[in-house]
N, C-alpha and C positions, 0 to 999 in steps of 0.2 A: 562684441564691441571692443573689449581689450585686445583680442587676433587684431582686429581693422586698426587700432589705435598703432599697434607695435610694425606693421608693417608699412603705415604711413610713417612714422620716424624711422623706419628702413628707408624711404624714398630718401626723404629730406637728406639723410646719410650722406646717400651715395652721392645727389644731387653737392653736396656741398663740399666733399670732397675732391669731384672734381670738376667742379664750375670754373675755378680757376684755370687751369688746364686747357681747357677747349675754350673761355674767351679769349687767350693768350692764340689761340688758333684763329680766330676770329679775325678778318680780312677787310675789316673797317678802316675806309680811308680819314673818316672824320670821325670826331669825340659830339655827344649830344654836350650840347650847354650845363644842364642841367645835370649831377651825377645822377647813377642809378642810387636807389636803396636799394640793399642786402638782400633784400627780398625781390627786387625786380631782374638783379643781377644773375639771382638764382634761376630765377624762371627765364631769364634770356637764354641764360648757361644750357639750359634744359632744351630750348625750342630750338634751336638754332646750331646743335651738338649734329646731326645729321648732317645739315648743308654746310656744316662747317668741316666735315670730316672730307666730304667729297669736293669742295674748294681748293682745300690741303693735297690731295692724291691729283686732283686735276690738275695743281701747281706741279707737283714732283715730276708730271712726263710732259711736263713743258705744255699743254694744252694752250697754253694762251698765244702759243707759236705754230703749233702743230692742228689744232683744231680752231680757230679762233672767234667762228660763227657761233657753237653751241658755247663757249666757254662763256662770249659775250653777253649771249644769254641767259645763262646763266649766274654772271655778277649781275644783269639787269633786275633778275627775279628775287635775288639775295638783297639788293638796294632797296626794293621798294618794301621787302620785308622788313629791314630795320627802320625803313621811315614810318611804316604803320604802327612798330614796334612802339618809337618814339612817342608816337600821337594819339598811341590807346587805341588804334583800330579794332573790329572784330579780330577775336582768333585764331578762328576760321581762318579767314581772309591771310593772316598771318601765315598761318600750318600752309595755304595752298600757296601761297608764294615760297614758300622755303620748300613744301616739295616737289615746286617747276624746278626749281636752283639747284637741289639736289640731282635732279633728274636730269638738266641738260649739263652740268658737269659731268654726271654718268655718263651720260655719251660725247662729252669731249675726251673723256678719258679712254672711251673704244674707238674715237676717232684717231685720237695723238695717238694710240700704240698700231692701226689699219698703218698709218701716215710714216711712223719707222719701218716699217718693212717697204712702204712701197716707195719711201725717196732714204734709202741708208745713205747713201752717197751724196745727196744735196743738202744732209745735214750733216754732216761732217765736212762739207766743203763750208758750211753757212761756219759753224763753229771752229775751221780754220782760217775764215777771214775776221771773225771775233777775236781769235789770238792776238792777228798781227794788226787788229787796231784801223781795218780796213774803213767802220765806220768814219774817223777821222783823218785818216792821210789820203784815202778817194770814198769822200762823200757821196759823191753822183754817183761812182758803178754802186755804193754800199745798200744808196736807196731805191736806186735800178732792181737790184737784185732781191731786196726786202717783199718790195711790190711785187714783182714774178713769183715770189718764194709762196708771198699768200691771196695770190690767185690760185696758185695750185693747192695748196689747201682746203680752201675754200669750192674748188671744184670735184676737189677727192670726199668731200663732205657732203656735197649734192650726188656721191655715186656713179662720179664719170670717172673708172681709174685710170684709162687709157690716156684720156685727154688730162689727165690729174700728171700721170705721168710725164707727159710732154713737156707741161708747162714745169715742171720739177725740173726736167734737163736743162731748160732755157736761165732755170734762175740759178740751177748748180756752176752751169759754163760761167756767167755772170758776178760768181761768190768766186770761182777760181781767178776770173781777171782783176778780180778787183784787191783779192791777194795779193796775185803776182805783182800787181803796180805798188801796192801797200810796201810789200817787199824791196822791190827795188827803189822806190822813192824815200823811205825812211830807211830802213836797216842797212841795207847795203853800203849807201852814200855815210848813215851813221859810224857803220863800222869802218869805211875808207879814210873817215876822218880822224879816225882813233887810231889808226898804223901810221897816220901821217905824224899823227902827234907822238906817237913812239920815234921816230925817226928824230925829230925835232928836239926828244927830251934823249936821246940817244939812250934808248934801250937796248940797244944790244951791245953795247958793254956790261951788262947788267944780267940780263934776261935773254939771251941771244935765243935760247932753245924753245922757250914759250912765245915768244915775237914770231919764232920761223911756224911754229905750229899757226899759229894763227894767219900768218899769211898762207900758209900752204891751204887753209881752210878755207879763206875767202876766195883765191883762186878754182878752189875744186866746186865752190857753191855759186859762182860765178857760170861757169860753164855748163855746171845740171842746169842752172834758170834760163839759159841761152839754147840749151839742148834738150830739154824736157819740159817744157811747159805744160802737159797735162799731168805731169806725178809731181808736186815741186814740195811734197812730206820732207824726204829725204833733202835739198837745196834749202829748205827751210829751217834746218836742224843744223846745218852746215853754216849758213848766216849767223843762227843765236850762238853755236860754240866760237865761229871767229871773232864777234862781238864778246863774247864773254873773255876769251884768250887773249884778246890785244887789250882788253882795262886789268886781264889779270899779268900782263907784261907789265905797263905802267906801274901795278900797284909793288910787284916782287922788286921792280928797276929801284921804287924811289926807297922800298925798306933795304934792301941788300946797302945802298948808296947812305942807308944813315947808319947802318951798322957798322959799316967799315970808319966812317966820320967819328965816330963814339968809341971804336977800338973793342966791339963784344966780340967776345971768342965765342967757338961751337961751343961750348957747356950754354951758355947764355943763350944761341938760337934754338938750343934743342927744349930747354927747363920754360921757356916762354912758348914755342909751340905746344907743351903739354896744359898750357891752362884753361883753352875754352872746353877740354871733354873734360878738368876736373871742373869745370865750373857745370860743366853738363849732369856728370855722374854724381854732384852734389843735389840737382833737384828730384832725379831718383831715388835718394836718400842712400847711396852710396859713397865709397872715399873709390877714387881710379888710381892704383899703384901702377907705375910704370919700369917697375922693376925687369917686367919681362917686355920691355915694348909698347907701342899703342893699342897690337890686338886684343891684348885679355880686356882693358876697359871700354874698348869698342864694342866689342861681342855681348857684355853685359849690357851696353846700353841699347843693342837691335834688339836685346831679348825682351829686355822692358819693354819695350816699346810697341813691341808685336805682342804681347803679353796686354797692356791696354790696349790698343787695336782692337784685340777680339775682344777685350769687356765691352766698349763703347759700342762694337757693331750689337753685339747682343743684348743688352740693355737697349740701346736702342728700336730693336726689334720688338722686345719686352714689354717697352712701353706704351708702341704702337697696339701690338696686341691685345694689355687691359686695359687701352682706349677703347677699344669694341667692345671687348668683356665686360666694361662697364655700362656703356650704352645698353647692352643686351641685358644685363641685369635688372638695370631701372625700368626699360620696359616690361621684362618679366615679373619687376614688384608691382608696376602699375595696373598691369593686367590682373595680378593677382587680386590688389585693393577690388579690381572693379565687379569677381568673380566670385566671393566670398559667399553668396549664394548659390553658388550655382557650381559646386564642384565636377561637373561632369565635364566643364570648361576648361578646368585647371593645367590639365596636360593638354599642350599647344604646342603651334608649329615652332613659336620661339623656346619653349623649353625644350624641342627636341636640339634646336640650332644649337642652342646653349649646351646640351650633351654634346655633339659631334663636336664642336670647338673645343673642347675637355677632352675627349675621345684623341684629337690630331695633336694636341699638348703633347700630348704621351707619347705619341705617335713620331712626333718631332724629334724630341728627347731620344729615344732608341733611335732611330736612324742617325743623326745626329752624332753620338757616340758609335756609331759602328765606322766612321770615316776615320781616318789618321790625318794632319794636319795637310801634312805632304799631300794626301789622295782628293782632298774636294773638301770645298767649305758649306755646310749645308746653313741657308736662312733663310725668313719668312718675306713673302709681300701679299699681304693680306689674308686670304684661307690658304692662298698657293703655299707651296715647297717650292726651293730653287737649290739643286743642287751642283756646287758649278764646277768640273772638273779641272781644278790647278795640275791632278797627275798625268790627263792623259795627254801624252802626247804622241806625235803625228810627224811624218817625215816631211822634212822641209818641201813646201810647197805640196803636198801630198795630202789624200783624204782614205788612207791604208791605216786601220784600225790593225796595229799590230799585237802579235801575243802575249807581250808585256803589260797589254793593258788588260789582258782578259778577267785578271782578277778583279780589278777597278770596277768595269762592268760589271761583273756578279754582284760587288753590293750594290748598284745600283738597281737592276733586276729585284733583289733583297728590299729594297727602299720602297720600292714601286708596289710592291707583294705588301709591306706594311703598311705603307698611306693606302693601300687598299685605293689608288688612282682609277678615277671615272676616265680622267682620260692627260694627255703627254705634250708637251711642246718640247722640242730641243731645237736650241737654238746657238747659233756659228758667230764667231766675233774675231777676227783677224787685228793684229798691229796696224802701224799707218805707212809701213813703208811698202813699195809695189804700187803698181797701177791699181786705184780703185775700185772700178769693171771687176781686173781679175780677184782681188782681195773678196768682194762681194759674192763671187762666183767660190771660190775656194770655200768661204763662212760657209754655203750652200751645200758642198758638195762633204764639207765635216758632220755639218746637223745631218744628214742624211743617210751617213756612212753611221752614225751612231744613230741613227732611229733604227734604221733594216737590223742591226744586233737587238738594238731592242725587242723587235719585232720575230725575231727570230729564234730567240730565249725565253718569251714569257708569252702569256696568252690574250696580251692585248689585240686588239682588231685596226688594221692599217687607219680603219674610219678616226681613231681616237690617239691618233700619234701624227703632229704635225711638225717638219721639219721647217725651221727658216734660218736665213743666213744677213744678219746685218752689217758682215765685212768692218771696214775701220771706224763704221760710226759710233759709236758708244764703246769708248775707252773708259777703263777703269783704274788704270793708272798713266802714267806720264811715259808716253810714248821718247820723250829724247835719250832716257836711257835706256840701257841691255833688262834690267830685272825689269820695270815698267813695261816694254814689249812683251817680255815673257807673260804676265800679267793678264793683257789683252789678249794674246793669243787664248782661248780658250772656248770649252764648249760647256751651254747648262744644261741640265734637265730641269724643267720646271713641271712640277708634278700639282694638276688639278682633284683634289679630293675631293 
């Protein structure tokens, strides 16, 4: 009786710990009238911690875009589960609504990841007409293309990929026109009328060198959008820097013009440029001496800041992790309360779960530190490993696995051998600049050149190593600059344990 007593105040524990946590997860559009009591809170916290989790994962790959039939159904099943909640319905009835809601979020979320591979390019086009704001400066092609976008969806959901695929082209062409018109109707006409007003405020007495940069820019993105209409990455990038360069001519024209009005000397331009990086290097809890120049206060504040970076990424990993851990535990106390008779019960398929997730901790951790920063950033999404190759690199345009990388691969091989992998995804992700087609094809032809090493180094069986190539769709940093590109460019291993 005391065992039974002390591991139901184990429940209660864990339960209240982090109740809080997973309601803050919870994707309720409306508040009951009535608050909960502490105790109803808890038990919501408890029932609703599974379909709440897979809500969450089904938001992160987009599902309500990429899958949007099961997603639907899915918030359907979760609604009626908190209305029953609200009204005291049976249980039961409760548990099986929450675990329809769970279930067809599960399969929105192997629909949204089927739905990346088989439209990379119409979603990268969808999310380059999101940029330029296509929804509101051409409404009609914006909604044209929404509607085509999730017909094919919704046909790639019912298992037609061919016809899934088609109708992906139709609405990708359709996200591209509706750019290009976004483009030239706002940006372009915006930025012509920001040269004009330089002209007018006579910036090139002032500013001649940055005014000419910017026309030279608008001219060069002018002609790509006249000349390229199927690639307009590169004409698009060409627009925001002339845009940005003819408001940073006005801005350098009208300070230069009150500097000279005021009579500051260079000691006073130079002691006034150093104050936003001390004002910077003061919330890192440093002082920025400028004895030796802007580099040494510069360099300490990228290190900072790369330095948090990896805290937050991992922490945040961290916490997704004993989100599960804990789920797993409460049910393994639960089970326990129910088994107290019956010891032969006790070791289950969740307590085995619960080892092997302890077991790949470890697991993580060694591999983990076997990477140098430079070679590959290893992190979790969900049971997976994703190890994502920042060192290897690959001759321009090129899918030639050269010898400089071979050591890279060994630990990876090494990685593979310690997660002990059932089975391999590698997967290709290209910048934005180039033709799409070919950037997707290239993504293709990297994952593949690094599976056949794989494949060729260690003893896994072709069955359980699947190459894919998503080309420019999913970027992970900001394709307008040189490191952002670099960034993109890259290949993962994502290891199944």
């Amino acid at each position: 009786m005391f065992q039974k007593r002390r591991i139901l105040k184990m429940v209660l524990g864990i339960t209240l710990a982090y109740s809080t946590s997973m309601m803050v997860m919870s994707c309720s559009n409306s508040k009951p009238s009535v608050p909960l009591t502490p105790q109803e809170a808890n038990l919501k916290a408890t029932l609703f911690m599974e379909a709440n989790t897979a809500w969450h994962a089904a938001e992160k790959v987009n599902a309500h875009v990429l899958a949007p039939s099961n997603f639907s159904k899915g918030v359907q099943y979760y609604k009626q589960a908190q209305s029953d909640f609200k009204n005291e319905v049976k249980l039961d009835e409760i548990q099986k609504n929450l675990g329809n809601a769970a279930a067809y979020f599960n399969r929105a979320i192997r629909a949204s990841k089927l739905a990346q591979v088989t439209f990379p390019n119409t979603i990268k086009a969808r999310n380059d007409a999101k940029f330029t704001e296509s929804s509101k400066y051409t409404p009609k092609l914006w909604a044209e293309a929404e509607a085509k976008f999730n017909e094919a969806t919704g046909i790639l959901e019912d298992g037609k990929v061919d016809d899934a695929r088609k109708a992906g082209r139709a609405a990708e062409n359709l996200y591209r026109k509706a750019e290009l018109d976004a483009i030239k109707v706002y940006y372009l006409t915006e930025t012509r009328d920001l040269l004009k007003r330089a002209d007018e405020l006579n910036v090139i007495e002032h500013a001649p060198k940055t005014l000419a940069l910017a026309r030279q820019l608008f001219k060069q993105a002018d002609k790509e959008l006249n000349a390229n209409r199927y690639d307009i990455d590169f004409a698009r990038s060409l627009v925001l820097q002339s845009r940005h360069e003819a408001q940073h001519a006005i801005y350098l024209a009208s300070t230069i013009k009150s500097l000279k009005a005021k009579d500051h000397t260079w000691e006073d331009l130079f002691l006034a440029s150093e104050v936003p990086l001390q004002r910077i290097a003061e919330q890192t809890g440093a002082v920025a001496s400028f004895d030796a120049g802007y580099a040494p206060p510069t360099n300490d504040i990228i290190t900072y800041i790369n330095m948090y970076q990896d805290s937050v990424t991992g922490l945040s990993q961290d916490i997704a992790w004993y989100k599960v851990e804990a789920l797993l535990q409460q049910r393994r106390t639960a089970e326990l309360v129910g088994s107290l008779d019956n010891q032969a019960r006790i070791k289950s398929d969740l307590a085995d779960k619960i080892a092997r997730r302890a077991r790949t901790q470890a697991q993580f951790t060694k591999v983990e530190q076997s990477f140098r920063k430079t070679e590959a950033r290893v992190l979790r999404e969900g049971d997976d490993i994703i190890i994502r190759l920042v060192g290897l690199d690959f001759p321009s345009g090129a899918a030639t696995i050269e010898q400089k990388s071979f050591d890279l691969l060994t630990k990876v091989q090494n990685a593979i051998a310690t997660l002990e992998a059932s089975s391999i995804t590698v997967a290709g992700y290209t910048d934005s600049y180039g033709l799409d087609d070919e950037n997707l094809t290239l993504s293709i032809q990297r994952a593949e050149a690094v599976k056949q090493y794989i494949l060729a180094n260690t003893k896994l069986q072709a069955d359980n190593i699947e190459a894919i190539g998503y080309g420019e769709s999913q970027p992970i940093a900001n394709n307008r600059t040189e490191l952002g590109r670099a960034f993109n460019r890259r290949v993962e291993v994502v290891i199944h344990p």
